[in-house]
C-alpha positions as protocol buffer text, in pm:
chain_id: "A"
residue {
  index: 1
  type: UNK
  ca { x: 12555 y: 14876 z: -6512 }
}
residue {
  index: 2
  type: UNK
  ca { x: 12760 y: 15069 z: -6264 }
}
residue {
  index: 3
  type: UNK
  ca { x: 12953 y: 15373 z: -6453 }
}
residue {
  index: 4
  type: UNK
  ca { x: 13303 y: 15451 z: -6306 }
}
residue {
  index: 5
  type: UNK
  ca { x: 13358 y: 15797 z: -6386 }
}
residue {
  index: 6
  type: UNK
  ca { x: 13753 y: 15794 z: -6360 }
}
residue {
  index: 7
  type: UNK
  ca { x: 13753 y: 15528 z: -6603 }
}
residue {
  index: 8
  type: UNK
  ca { x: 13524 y: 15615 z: -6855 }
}
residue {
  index: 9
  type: UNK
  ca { x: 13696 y: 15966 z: -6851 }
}
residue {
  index: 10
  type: UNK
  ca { x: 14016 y: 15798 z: -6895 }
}
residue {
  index: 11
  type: UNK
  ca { x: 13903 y: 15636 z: -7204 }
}
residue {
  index: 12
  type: UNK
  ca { x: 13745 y: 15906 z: -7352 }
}
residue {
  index: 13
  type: UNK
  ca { x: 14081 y: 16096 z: -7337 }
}
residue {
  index: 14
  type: UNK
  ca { x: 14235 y: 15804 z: -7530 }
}
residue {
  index: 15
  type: UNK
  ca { x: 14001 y: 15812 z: -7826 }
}
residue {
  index: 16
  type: UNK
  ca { x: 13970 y: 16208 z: -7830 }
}
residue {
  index: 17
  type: UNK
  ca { x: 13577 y: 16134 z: -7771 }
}
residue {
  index: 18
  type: UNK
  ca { x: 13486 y: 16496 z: -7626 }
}
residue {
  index: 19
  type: UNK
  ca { x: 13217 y: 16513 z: -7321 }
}
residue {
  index: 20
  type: UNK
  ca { x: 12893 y: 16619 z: -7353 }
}
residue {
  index: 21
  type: UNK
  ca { x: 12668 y: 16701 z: -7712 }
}
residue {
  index: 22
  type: UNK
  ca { x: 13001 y: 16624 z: -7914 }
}
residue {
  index: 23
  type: UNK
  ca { x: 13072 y: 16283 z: -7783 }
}
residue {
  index: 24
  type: UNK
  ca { x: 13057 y: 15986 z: -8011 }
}
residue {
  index: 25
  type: UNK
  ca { x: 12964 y: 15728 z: -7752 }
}
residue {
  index: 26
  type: UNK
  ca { x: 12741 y: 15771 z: -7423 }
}
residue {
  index: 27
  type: UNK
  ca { x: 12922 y: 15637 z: -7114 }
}
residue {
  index: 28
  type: UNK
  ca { x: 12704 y: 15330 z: -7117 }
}
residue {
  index: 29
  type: UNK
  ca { x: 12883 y: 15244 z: -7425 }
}
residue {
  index: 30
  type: UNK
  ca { x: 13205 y: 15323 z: -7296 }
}
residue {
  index: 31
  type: UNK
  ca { x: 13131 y: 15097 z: -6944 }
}
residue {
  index: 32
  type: UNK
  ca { x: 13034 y: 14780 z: -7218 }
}
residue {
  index: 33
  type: UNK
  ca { x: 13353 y: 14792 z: -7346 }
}
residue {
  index: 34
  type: UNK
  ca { x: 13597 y: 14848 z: -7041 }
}
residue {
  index: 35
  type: UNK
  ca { x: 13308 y: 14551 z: -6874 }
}
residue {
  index: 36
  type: UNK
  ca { x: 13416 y: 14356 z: -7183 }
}
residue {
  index: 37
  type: UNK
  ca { x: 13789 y: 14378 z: -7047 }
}
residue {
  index: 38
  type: UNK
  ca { x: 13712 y: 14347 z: -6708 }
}
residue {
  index: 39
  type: UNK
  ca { x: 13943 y: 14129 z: -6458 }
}
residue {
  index: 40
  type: UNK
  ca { x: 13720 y: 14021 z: -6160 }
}
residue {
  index: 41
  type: UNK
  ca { x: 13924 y: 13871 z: -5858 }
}
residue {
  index: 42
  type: UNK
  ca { x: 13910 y: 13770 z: -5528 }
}
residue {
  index: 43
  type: UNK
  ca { x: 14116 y: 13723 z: -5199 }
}
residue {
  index: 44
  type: UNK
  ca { x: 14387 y: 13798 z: -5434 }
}
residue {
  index: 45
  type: UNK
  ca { x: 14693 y: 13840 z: -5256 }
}
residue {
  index: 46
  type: UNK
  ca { x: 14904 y: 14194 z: -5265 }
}
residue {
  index: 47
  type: UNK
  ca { x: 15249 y: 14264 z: -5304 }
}
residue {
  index: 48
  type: UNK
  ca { x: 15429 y: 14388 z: -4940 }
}
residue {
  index: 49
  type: UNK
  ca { x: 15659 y: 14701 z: -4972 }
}
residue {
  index: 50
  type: UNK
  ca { x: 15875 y: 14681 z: -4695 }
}
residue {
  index: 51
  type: UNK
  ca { x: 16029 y: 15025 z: -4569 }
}
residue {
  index: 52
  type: UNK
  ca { x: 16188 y: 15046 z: -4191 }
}
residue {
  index: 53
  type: UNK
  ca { x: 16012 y: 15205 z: -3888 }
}
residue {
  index: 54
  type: UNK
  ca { x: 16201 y: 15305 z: -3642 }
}
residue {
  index: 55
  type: UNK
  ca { x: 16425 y: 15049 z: -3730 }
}
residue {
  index: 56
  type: UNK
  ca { x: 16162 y: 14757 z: -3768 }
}
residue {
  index: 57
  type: UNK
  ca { x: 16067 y: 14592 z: -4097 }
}
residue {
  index: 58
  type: UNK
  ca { x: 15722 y: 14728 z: -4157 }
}
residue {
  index: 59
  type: UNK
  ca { x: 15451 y: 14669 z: -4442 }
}
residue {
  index: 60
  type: UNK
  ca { x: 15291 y: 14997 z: -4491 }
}
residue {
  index: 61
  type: UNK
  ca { x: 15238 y: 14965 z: -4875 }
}
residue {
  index: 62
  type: UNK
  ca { x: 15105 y: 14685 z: -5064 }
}
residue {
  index: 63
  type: UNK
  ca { x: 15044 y: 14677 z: -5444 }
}
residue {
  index: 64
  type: UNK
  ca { x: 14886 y: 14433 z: -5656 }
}
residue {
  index: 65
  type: UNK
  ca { x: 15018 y: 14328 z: -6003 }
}
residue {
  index: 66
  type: UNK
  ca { x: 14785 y: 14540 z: -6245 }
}
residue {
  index: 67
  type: UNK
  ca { x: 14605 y: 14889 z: -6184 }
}
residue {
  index: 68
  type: UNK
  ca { x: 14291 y: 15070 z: -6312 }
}
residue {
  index: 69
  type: UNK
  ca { x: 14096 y: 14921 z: -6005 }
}
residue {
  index: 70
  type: UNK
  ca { x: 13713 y: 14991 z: -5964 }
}
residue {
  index: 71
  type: UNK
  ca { x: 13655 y: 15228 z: -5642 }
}
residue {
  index: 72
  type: UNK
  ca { x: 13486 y: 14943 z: -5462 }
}
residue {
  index: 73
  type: UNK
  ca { x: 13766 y: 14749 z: -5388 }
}
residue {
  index: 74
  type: UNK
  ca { x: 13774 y: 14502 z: -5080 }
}
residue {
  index: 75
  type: UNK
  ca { x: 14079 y: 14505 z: -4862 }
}
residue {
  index: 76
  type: UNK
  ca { x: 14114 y: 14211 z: -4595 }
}
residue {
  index: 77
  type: UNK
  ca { x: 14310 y: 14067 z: -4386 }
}
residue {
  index: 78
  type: UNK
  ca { x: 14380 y: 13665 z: -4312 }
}
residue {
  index: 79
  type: UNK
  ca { x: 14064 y: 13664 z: -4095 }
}
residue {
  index: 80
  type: UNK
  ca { x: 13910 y: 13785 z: -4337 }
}
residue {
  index: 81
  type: UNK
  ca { x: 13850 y: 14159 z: -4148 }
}
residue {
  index: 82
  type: UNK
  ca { x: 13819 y: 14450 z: -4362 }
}
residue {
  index: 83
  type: UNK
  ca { x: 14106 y: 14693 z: -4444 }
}
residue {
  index: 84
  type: UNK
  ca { x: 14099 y: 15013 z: -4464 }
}
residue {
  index: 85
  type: UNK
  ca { x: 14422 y: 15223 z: -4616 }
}
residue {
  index: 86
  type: UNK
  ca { x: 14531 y: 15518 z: -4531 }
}
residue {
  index: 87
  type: UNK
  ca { x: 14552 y: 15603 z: -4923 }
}
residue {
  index: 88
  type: UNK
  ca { x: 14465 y: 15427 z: -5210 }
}
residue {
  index: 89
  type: UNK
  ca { x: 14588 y: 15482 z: -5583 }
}
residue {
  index: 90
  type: UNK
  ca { x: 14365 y: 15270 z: -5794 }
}
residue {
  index: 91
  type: UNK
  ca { x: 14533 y: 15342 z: -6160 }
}
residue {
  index: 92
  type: UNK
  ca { x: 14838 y: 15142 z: -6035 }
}
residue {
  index: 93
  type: UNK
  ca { x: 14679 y: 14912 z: -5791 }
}
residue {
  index: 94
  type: UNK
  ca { x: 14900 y: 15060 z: -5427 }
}
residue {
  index: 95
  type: UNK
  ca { x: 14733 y: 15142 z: -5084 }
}
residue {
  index: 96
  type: UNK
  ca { x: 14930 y: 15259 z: -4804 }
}
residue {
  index: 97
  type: UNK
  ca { x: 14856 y: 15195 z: -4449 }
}
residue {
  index: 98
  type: UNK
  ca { x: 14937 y: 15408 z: -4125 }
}
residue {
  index: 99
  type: UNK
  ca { x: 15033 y: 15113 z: -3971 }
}
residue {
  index: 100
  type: UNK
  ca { x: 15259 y: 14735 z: -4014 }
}
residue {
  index: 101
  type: UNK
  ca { x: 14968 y: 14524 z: -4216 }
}
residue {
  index: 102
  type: UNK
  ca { x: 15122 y: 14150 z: -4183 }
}
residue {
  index: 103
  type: UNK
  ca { x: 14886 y: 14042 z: -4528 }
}
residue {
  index: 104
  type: UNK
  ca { x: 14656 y: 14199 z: -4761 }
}
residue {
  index: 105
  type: UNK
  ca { x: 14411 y: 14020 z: -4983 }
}
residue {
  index: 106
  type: UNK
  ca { x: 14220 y: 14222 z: -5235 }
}
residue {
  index: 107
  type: UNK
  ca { x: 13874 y: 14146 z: -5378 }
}
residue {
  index: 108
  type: UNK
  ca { x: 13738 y: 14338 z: -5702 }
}
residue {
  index: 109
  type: UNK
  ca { x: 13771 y: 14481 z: -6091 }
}
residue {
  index: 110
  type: UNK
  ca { x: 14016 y: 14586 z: -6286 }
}
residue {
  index: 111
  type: UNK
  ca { x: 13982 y: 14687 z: -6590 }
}
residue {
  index: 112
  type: UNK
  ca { x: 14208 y: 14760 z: -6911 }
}
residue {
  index: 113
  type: UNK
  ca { x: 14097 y: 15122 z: -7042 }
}
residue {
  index: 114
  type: UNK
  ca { x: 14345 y: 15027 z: -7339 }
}
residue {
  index: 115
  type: UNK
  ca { x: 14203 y: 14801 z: -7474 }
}
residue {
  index: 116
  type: UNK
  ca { x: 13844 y: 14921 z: -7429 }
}
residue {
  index: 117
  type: UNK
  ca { x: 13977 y: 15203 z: -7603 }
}
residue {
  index: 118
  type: UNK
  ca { x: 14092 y: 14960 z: -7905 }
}
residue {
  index: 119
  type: UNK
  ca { x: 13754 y: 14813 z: -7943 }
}
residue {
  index: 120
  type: UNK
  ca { x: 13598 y: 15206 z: -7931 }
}
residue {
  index: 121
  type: UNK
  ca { x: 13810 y: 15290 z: -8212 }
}
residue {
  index: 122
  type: UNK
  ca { x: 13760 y: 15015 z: -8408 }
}
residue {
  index: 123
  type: UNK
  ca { x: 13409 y: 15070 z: -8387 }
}
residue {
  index: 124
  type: UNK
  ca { x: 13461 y: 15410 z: -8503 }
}
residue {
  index: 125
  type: UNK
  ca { x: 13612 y: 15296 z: -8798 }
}
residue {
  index: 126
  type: UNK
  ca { x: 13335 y: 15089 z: -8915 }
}
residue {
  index: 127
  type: UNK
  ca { x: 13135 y: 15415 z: -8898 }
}
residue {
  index: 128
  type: UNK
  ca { x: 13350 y: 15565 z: -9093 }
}
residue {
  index: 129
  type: UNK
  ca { x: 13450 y: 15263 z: -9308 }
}
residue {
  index: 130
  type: UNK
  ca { x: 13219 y: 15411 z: -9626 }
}
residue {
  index: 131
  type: UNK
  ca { x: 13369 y: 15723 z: -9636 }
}
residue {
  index: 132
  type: UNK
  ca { x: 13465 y: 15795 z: -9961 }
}
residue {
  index: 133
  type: UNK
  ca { x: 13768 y: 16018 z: -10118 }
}
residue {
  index: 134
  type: UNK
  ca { x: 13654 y: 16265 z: -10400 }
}
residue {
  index: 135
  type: UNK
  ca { x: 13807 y: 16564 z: -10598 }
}
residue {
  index: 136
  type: UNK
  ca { x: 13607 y: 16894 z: -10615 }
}
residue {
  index: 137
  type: UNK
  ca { x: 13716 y: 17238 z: -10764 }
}
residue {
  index: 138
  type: UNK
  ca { x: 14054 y: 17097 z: -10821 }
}
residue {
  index: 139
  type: UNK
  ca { x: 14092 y: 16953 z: -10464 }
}
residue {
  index: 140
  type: UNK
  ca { x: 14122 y: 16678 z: -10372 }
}
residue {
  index: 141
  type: UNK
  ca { x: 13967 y: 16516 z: -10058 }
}
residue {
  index: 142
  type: UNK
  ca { x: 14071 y: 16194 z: -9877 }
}
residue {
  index: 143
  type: UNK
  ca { x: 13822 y: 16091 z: -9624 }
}
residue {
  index: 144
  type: UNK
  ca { x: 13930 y: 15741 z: -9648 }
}
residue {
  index: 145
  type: UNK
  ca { x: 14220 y: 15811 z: -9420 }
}
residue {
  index: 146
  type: UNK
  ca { x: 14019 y: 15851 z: -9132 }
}
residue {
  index: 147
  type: UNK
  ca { x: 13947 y: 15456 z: -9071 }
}
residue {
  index: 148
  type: UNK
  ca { x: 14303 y: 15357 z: -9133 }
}
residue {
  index: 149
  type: UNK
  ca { x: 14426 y: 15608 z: -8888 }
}
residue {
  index: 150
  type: UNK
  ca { x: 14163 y: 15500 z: -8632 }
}
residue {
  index: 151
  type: UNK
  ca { x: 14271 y: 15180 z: -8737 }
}
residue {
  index: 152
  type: UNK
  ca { x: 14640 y: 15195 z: -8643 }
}
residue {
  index: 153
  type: UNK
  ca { x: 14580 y: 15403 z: -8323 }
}
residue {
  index: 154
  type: UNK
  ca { x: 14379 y: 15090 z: -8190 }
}
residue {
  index: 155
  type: UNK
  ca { x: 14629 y: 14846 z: -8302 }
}
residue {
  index: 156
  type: UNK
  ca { x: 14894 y: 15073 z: -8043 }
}
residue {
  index: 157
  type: UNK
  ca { x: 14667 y: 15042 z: -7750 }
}
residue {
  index: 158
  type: UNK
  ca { x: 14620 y: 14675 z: -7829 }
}
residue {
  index: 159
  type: UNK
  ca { x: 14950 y: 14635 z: -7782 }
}
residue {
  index: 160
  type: UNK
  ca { x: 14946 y: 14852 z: -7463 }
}
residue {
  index: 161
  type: UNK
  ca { x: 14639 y: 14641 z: -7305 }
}
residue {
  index: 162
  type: UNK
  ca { x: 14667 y: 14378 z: -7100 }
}
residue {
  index: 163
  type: UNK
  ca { x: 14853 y: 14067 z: -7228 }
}
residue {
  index: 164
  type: UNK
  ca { x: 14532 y: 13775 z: -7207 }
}
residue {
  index: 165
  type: UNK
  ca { x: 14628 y: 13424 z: -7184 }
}
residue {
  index: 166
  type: UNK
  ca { x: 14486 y: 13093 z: -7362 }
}
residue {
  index: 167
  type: UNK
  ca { x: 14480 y: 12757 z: -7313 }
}
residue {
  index: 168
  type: UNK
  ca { x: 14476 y: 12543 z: -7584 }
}
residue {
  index: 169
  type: UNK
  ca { x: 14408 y: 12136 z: -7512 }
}
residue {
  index: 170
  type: UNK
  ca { x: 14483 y: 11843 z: -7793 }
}
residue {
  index: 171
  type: UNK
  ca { x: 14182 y: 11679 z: -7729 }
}
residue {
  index: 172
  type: UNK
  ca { x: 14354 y: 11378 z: -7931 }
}
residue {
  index: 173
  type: UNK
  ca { x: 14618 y: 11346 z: -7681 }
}
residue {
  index: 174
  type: UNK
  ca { x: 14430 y: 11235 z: -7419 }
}
């Protein structure tokens, strides 16, 4: 299981998990869940930006529909040559060229930190889902809060994460 640092640091800054003795999950943990949310494609086709060289039409930048991309992305060409940008930006998905690229296919992972997020928190909260709210020395102590406020954190990154897509078949159609 290959561990990309960016993302698993990414991740851990969403759910407040702090690196090193204090963390709640090891990065192996962490890579199973953004795995788990993991969008594997290939000879997908990028985006063109067009800009104007010295007064020619010119594809320098190319950007593909969804970000948080793995570091060993595959550029090609049509032929099916290897790419290799000038600069990449893999949390939005854009590389930029030195030079007019006519078409860029891109083979790889991307992955949706928000949602592996989600499923860290939510985990969390079943840790913490027997904690229990007590009164001592006329105070009072609410403990229980903590899963319901992991709870509704998650349920804003689900709706940040990736929008997934089902098909549903009448089987007695057919």
């Amino acid at each position: 299981m290959a561990v990309y640092g960016a993302l698993v640091d990414r991740v851990r800054r969403l759910i407040n998990d702090p690196v090193g003795a204090e963390a709640i999950w090891t990065d192996d943990e962490i890579q199973e869940w953004l795995d788990a949310h993991r969008l594997d494609v290939a000879l997908l086709p990028l985006q063109p930006v067009w800009s104007t060289v010295a007064g020619t039409a010119a594809a320098l930048e190319y950007v593909a529909p969804y970000g948080h991309w793995a570091p060993d992305a595959l550029l090609q060409d049509s032929s099916g040559a290897e790419l290799l940008p000038e600069s990449a930006d893999l949390l939005v998905g854009r590389w930029h060229f030195a030079e007019h690229t006519p078409q860029v296919f891109l083979t790889g992972k991307s992955y949706d930190p928000y949602a592996a997020a989600a499923d860290a928190l939510e985990a969390r909260a079943a840790q913490v889902a027997l904690a229990y709210d007590f009164s001592a020395d006329g105070a009072t102590f609410q403990r229980s809060q903590q899963g319901e406020s992991l709870l509704r954190l998650a349920q804003q990154y689900r709706r940040r994460s990736r929008p997934t897509i089902a098909r549903l078949v009448r089987e007695d159609t057919r």
